[in-house]
Structure formats: structure tokens, C-alpha cells
Kinemage of the C-alpha trace (Angstrom):
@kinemage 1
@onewidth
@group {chain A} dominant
@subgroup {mainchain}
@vectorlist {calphas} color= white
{ca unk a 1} P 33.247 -74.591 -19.232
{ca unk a 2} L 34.782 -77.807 -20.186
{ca unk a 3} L 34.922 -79.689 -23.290
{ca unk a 4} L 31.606 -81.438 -24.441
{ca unk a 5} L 31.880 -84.635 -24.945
{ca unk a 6} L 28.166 -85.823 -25.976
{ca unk a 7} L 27.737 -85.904 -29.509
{ca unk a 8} L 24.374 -84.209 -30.936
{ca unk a 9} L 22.945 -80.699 -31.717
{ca unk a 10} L 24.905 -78.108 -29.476
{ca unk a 11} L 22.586 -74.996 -29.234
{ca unk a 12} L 22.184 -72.889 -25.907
{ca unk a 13} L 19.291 -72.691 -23.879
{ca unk a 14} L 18.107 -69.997 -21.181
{ca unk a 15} L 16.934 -71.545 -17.844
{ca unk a 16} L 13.160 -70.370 -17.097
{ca unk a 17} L 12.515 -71.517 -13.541
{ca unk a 18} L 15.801 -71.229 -11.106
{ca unk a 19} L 15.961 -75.179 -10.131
{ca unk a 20} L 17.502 -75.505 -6.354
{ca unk a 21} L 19.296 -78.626 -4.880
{ca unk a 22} L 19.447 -79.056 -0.834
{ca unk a 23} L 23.166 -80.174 0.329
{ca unk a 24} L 23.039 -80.811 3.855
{ca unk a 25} L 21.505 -77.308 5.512
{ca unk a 26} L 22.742 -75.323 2.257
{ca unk a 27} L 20.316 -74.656 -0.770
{ca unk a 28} L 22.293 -74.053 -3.731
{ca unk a 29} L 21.252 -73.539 -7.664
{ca unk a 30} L 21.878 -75.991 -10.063
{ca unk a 31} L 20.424 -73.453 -12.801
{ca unk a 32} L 19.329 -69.767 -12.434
{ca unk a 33} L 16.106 -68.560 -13.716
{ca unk a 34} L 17.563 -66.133 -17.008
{ca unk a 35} L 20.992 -67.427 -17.343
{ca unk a 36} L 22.227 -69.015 -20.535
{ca unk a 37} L 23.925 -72.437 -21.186
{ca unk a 38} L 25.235 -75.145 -23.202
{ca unk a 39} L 23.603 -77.970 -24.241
{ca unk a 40} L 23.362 -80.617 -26.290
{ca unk a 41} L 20.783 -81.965 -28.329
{ca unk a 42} L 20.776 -86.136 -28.263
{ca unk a 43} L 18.424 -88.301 -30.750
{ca unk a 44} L 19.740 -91.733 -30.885
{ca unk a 45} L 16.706 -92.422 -33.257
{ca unk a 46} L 14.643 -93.510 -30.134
{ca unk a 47} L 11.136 -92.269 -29.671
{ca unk a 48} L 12.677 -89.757 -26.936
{ca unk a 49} L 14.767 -86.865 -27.336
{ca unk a 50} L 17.334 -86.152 -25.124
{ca unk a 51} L 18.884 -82.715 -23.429
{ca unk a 52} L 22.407 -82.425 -21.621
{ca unk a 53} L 22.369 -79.073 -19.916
{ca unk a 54} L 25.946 -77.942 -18.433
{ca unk a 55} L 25.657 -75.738 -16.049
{ca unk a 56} L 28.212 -74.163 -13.735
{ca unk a 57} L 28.881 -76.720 -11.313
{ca unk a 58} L 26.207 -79.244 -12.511
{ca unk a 59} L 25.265 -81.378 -15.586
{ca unk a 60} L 21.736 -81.758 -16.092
{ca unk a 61} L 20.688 -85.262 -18.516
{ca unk a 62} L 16.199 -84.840 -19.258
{ca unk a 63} L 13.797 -85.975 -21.623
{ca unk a 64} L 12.043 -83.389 -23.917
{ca unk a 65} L 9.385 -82.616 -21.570
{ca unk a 66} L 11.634 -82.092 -18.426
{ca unk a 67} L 13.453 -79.750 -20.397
{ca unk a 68} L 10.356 -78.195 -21.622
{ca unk a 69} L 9.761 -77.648 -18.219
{ca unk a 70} L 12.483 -76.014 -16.860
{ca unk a 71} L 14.296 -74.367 -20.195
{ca unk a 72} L 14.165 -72.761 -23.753
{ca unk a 73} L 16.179 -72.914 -26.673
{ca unk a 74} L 17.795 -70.063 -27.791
{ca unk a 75} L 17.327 -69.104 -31.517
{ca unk a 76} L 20.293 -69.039 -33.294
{ca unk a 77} L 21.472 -65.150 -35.336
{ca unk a 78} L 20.856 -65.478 -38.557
């Protein structure tokens, strides 16, 4: 993985529902159901929170309830 450039809570989150794109005839996964990643945590002081998820290939940008959605935070070892 490359640097991270967003500024905000960096945590890691585990993808709960694999989420597919279609390129041409080829389906590929932008994030795999039960894998772990990176991501950021953005609140500009807005009403909305903010997620970056970096995946793989593919950086994901959702509101709170996209994420919600499609991931979980992972708790950190105390």
C-alpha cells in the first residue's frame, strides 16, 4: 500500500459484503467480503462523516452510512 495522504483518524476496517465493479465483460472486486484495510476517518466539522477505504487496486471515498453498509471498524488491541 501507498502512502496516505488524507488527514483524519486512520483505523482499519474489515469489508462485510464483497462489492464487485463490471469492466467491460470482466467482473472484478473492488473489496472482498472478510479482508482487512486501511482507512481513514475524515470530519471536517460538517454534519457528515467521511470514510476513505484503500483497497488493493481501488480507493473507496463514502459517507457514514455507505460505509455502514458495506464495512466495520476494527477495534483497536488494547
Amino acid at each position: 500500500m501507498g502512502t496516505i495522504a488524507n488527514i483524519g483518524k486512520r483505523r482499519k476496517c474489515r469489508c462485510i459484503k464483497t462489492m464487485n465493479i463490471v469492466i467491460g465483460k470482466q467482473q472484478r472486486d473492488l473489496f472482498t467480503k472478510g479482508h482487512i484495510y486501511d482507512c481513514v476517518i475524515r470530519d471536517s466539522g460538517q454534519l457528515q462523516i467521511y470514510y476513505k477505504i484503500y483497497g488493493d487496486e481501488f480507493d473507496l471515498s463514502c459517507t457514514k452510512d455507505e460505509f455502514d453498509e458495506n464495512f466495520i471498524l476494527i477495534d483497536k488491541k488494547k
